[in-house]
KOLRO-836621 format. One record per residue: residue number from 1; residue in one letter; x, y, z of N, C-alpha, C in turn. Coordinates in steps of 0.001 Angstrom, whole numbers. Example, Ala and Ser with C-alpha at 12.3 -4.5 7.8 and 13.67 -1.06 7.14 Angstrom:
<atoms>
- 1_a_13190_-5690_7800_12300_-4500_7800_13200_-3300_7800
- 2_s_12850_-2250_7080_13670_-1060_7140_12900_30_7870
</atoms>
This chain:
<atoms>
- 1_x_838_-1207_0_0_0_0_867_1250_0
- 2_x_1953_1213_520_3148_2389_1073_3367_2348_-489
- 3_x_3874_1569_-1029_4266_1682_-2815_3273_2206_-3816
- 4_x_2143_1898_-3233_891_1927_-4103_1411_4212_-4072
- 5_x_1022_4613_-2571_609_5551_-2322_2424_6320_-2993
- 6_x_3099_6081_-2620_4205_6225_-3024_4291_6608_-4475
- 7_x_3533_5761_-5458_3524_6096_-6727_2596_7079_-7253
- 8_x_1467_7313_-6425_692_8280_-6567_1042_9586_-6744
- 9_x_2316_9444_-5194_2477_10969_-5143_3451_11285_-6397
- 10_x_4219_10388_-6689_4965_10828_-7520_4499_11159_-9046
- 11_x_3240_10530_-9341_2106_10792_-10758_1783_12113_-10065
- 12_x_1428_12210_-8760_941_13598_-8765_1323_14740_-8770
- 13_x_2937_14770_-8837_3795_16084_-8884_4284_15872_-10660
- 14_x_4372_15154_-11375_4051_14798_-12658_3364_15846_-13219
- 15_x_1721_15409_-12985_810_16295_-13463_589_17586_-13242
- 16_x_1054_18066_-11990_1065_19158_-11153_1835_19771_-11764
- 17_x_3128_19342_-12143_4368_20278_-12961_3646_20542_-14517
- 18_x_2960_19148_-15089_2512_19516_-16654_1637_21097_-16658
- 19_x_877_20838_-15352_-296_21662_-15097_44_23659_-15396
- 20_x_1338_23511_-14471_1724_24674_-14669_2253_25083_-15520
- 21_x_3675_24427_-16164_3880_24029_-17438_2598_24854_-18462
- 22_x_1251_24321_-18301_462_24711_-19483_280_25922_-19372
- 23_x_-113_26696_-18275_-707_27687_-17352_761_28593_-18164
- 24_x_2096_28600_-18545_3016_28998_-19098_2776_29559_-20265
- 25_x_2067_28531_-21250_2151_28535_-22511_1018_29204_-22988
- 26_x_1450_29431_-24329_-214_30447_-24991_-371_29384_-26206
- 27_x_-1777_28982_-25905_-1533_28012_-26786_-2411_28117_-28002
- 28_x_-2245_28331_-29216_-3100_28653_-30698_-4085_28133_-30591
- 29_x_-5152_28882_-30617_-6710_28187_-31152_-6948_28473_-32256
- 30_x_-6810_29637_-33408_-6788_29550_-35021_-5743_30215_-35439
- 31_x_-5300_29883_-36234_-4059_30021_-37134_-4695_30384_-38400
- 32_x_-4482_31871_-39544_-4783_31530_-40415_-4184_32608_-41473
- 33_x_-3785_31947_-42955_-2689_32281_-43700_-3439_32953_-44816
- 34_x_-2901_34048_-45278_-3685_34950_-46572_-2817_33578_-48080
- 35_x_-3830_32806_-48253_-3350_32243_-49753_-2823_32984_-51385
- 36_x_-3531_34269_-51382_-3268_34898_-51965_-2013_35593_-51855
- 37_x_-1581_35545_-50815_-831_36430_-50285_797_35601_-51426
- 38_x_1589_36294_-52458_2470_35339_-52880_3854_36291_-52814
- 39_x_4121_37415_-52503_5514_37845_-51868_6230_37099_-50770
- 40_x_7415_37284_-50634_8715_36353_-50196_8235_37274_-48525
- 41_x_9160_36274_-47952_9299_36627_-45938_9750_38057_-46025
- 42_x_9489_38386_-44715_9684_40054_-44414_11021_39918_-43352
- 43_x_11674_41362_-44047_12597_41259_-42597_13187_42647_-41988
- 44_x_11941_43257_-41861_12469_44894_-41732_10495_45214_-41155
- 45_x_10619_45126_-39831_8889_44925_-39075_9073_45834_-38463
- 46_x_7883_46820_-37994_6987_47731_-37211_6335_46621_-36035
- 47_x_6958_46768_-35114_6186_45857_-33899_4874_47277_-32846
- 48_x_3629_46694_-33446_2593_47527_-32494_2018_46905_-31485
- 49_x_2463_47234_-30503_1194_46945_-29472_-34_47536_-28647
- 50_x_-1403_47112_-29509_-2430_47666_-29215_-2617_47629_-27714
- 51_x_-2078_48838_-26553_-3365_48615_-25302_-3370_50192_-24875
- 52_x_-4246_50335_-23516_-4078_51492_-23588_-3539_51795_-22149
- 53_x_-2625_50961_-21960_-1779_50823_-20949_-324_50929_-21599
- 54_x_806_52434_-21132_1579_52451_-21845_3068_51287_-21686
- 55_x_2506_50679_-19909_3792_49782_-19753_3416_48662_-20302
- 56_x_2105_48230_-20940_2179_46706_-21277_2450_47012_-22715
- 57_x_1999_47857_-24041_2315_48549_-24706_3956_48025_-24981
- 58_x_5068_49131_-24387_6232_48717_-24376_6464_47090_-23640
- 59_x_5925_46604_-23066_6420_45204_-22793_6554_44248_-23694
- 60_x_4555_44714_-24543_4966_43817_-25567_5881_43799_-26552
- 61_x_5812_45194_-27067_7047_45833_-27769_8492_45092_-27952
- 62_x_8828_45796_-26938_9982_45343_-26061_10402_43682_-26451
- 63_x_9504_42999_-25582_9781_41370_-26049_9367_40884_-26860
- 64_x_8784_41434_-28117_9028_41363_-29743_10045_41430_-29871
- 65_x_10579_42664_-29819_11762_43082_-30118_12954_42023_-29810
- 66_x_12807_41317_-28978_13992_40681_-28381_14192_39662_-28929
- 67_x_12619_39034_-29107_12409_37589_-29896_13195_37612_-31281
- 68_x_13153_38731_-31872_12990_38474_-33345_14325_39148_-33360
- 69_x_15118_39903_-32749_16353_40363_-32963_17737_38996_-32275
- 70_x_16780_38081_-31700_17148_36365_-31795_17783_35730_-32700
- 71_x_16338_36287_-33597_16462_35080_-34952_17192_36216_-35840
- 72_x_17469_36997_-35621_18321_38120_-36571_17485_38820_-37475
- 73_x_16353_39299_-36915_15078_39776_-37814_15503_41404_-37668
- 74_x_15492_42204_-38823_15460_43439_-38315_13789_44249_-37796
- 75_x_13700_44863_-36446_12328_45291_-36174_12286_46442_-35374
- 76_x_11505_47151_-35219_11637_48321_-34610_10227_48154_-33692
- 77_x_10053_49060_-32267_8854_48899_-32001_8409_50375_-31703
- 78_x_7300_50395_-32010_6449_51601_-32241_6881_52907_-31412
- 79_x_6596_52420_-29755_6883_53655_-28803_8096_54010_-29104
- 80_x_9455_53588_-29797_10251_54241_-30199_10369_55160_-31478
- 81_x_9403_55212_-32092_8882_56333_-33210_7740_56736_-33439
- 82_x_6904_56380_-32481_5734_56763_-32372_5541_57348_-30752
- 83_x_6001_58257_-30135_6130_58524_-28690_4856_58572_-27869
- 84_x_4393_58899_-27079_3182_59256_-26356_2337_57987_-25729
- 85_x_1812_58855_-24702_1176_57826_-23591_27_57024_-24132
- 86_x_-355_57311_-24926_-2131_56866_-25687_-1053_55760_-26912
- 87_x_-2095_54807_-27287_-1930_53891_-28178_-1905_54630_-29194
- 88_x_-731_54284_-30629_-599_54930_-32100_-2212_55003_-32787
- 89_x_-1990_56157_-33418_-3647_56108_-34139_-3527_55164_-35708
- 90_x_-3836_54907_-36234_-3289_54386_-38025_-3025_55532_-38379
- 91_x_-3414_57430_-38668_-2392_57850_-39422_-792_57771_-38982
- 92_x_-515_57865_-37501_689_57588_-37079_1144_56589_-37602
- 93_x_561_54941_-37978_1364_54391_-38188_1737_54471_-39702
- 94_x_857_54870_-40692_575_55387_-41544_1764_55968_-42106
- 95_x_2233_57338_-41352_3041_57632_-41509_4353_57522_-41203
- 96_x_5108_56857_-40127_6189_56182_-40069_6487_54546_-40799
- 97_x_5499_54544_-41407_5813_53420_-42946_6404_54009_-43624
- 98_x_5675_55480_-44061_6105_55851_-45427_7511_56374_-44868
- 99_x_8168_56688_-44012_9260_57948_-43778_10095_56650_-43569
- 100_x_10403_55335_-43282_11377_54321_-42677_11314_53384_-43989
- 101_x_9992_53130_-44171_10280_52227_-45396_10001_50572_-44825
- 102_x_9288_50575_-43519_8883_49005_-42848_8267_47955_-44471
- 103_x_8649_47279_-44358_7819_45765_-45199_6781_45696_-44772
- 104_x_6643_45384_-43279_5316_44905_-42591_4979_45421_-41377
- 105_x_3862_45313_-40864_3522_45671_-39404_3005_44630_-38521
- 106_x_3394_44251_-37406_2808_42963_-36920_1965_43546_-35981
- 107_x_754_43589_-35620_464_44090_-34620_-296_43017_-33272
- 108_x_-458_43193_-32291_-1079_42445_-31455_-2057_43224_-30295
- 109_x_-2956_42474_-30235_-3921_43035_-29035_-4924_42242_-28141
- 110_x_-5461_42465_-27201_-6344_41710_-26151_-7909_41444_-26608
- 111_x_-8098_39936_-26978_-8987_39885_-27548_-10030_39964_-26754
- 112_x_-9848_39270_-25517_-10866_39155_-23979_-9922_38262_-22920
- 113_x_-10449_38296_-21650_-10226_37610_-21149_-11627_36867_-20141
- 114_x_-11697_35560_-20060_-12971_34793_-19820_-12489_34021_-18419
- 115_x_-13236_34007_-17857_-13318_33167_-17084_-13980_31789_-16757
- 116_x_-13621_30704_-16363_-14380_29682_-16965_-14302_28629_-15332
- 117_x_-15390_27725_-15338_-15032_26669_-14542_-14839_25521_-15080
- 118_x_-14460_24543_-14126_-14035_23753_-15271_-14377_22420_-13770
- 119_x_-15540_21046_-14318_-15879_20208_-13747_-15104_19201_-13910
- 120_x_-14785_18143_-13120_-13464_17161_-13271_-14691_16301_-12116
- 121_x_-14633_15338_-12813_-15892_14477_-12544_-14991_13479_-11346
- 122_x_-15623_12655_-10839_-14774_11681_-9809_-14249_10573_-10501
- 123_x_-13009_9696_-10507_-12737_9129_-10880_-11843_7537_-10560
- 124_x_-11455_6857_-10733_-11038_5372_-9853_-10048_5614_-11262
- 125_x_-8783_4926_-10682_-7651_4311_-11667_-6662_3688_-11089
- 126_x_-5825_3057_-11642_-4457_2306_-11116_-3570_2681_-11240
- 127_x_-2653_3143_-10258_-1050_3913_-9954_-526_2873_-10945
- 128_x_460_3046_-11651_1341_2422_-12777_2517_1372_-11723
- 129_x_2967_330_-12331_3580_-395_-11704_4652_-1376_-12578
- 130_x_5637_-675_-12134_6946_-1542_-13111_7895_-2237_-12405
- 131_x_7195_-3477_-11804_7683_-4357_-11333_7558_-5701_-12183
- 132_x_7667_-6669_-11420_7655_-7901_-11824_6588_-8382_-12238
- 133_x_5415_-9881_-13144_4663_-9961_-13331_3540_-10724_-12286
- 134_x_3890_-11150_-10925_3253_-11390_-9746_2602_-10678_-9484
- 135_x_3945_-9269_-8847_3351_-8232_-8314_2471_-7404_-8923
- 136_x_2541_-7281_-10155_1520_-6561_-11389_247_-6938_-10819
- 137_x_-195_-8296_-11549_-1136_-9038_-11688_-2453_-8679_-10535
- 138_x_-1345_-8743_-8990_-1977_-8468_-7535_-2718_-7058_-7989
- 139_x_-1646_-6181_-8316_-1871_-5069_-7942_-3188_-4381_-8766
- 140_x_-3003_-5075_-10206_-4032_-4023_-10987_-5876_-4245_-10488
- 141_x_-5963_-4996_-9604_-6995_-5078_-8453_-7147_-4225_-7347
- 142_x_-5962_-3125_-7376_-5981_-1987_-5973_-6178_-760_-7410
- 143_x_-7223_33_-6354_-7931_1364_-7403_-7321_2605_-6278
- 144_x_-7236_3649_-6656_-7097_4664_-6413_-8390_5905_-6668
- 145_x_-9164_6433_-5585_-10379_6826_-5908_-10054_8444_-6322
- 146_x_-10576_9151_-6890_-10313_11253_-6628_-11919_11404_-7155
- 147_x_-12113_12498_-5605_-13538_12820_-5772_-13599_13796_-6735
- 148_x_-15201_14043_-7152_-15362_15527_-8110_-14815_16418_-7118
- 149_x_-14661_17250_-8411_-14153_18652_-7999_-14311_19726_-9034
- 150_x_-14750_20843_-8613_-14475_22051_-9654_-13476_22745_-9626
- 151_x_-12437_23674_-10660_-11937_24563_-10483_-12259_25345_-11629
- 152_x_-11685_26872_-10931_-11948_27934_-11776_-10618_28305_-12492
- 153_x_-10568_29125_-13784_-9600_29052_-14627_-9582_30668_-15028
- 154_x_-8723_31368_-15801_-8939_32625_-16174_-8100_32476_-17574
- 155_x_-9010_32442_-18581_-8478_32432_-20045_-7815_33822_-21027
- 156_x_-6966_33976_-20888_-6329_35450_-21832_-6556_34951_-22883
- 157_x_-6742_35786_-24015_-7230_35277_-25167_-6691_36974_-25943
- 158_x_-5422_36515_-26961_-4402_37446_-27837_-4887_36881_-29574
- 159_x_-4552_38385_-30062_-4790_37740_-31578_-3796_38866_-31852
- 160_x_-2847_38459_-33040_-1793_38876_-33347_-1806_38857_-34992
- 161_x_-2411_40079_-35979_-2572_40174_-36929_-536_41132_-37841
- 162_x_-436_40045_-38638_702_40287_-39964_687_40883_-41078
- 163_x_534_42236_-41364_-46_42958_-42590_1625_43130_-43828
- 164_x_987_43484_-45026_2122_43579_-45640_1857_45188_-46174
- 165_x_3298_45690_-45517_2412_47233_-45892_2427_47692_-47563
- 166_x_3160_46958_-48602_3069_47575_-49338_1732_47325_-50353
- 167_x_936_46313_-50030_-381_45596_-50381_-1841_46481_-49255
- 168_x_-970_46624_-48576_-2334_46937_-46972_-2445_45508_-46739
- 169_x_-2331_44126_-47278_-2826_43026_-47336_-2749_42475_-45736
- 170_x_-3894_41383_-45074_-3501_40778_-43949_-2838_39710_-44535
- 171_x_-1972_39366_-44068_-1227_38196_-44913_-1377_37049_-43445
- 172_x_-1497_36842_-42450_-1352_35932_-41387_-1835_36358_-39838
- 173_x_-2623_36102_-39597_-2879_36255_-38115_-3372_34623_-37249
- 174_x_-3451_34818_-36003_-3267_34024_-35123_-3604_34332_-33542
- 175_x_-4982_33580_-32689_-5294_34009_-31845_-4658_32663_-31088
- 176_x_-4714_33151_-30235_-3808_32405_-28490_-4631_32417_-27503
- 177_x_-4454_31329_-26266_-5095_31759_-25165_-4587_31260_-24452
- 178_x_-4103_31829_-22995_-3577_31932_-22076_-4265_31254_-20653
- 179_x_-3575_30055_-20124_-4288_29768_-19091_-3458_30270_-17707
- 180_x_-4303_31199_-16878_-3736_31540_-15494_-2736_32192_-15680
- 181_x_-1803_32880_-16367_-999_33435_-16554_-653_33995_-15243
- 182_x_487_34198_-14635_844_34483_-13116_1055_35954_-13091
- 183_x_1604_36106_-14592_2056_37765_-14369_1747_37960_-15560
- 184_x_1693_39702_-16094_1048_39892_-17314_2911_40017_-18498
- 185_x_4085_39893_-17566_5462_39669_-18239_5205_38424_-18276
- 186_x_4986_37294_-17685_4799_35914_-18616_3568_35447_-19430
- 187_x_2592_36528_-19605_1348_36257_-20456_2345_36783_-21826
- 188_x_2830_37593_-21790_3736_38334_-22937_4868_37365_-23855
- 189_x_5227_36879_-22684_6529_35978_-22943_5838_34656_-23432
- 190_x_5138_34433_-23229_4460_32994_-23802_4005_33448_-25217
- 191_x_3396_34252_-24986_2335_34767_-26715_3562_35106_-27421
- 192_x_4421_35340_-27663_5562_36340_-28402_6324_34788_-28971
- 193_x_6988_34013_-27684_7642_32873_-28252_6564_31619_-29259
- 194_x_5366_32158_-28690_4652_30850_-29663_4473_31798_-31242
- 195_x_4242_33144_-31417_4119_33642_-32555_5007_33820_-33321
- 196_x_6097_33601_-32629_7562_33450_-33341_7838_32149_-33958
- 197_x_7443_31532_-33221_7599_29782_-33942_6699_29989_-34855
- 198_x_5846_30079_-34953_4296_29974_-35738_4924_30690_-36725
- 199_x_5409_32155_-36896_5733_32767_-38009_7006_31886_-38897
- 200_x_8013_31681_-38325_8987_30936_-38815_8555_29652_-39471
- 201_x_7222_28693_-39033_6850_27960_-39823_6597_28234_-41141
- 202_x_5430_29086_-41071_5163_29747_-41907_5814_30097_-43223
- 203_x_7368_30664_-42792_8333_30956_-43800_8115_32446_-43939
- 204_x_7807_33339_-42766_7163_34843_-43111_8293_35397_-42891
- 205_x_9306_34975_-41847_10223_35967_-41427_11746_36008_-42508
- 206_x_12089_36667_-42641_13867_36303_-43115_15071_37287_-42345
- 207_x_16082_36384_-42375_17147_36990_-41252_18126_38206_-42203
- 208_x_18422_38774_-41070_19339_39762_-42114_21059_39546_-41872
</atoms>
């Protein structure tokens, strides 16, 4: 029984680590690509971040910026040529296209955030056992019970639209959602590294 419970705990810091682990990540719910769209990867970006909060604004900015000057992307982000406490209007951005000469503009913003519960019904199963075939046999006859339970969840939910400025065209956007995010610097840091992979699939970005 000491082994039985023994293995439990150790499945249960397992899941517990996946758990948070997820609570990390921003994870894509639609992905979707302009087909029409037939010009080569961009590598000279306008990073905007829609809020009307000027430190999350530069955060996101900011860790755009960092991501993609990684992969050797050239990018600039807005509050550095677009100054002021209020979010860029489109003639602003409008006009620091035409005066720099950007390829593209990536922009990102807060689509909602939801709150949700989430029911986890009661359940019986068998702690895993990699022993011998005696001891197996005994064992897969001992259950392990976990009552219902609810918990509550808080969903961020980002959509991150890819324009090509010399078309106006949307060429790629992509919404995310965020579970529990601890801080709004790792809601950032999750959405930025998954849109970076996602773009590089893609084949949108090129290094300089």
């Amino acid at each position: 029984m000491k082994h039985v419970s023994r293995q439990c705990g150790v499945w249960y810091l397992v899941l517990l680590a996946a758990v948070v682990a997820a609570c990390t990540t921003a994870k894509p719910i639609a992905e979707w690509r302009n087909q029409d769209y037939t010009g080569g990867p961009f590598d000279n970006i306008l990073i905007v971040g829609v809020s009307d909060q000027v430190t999350v604004r530069r955060a996101f900015e900011n860790t755009f910026l960092d991501r993609l000057q990684e992969e050797k992307i050239k990018a600039t982000p807005s509050f550095a040529i677009i100054p002021g406490e209020t979010r860029p209007t489109e003639e602003n951005i409008k006009a620091v296209i035409k005066d720099i000469k950007f390829d593209s503009v990536l922009i990102t913003h807060l689509v909602g955030v939801e709150e949700k519960e989430v029911y986890h019904p009661s359940t019986y199963y068998t702690a895993p056992y990699y022993r011998g075939f005696y001891g197996y046999y005994g064992h897969v006859g001992s259950y392990v019970y976990e009552p219902e339970y609810y918990s509550r969840h808080k969903l961020v939910k980002l959509e991150t639209n890819l324009y090509d400025v010399r078309t106006e065209m949307l060429v790629w956007s992509m919404q995310s959602e965020t579970m529990n995010p601890s801080s709004e610097q790792k809601l950032i840091d999750a959405k930025i590294k998954t849109v970076v992979k996602r773009l590089k699939a893609q084949k949108l970005l090129q290094a300089n």
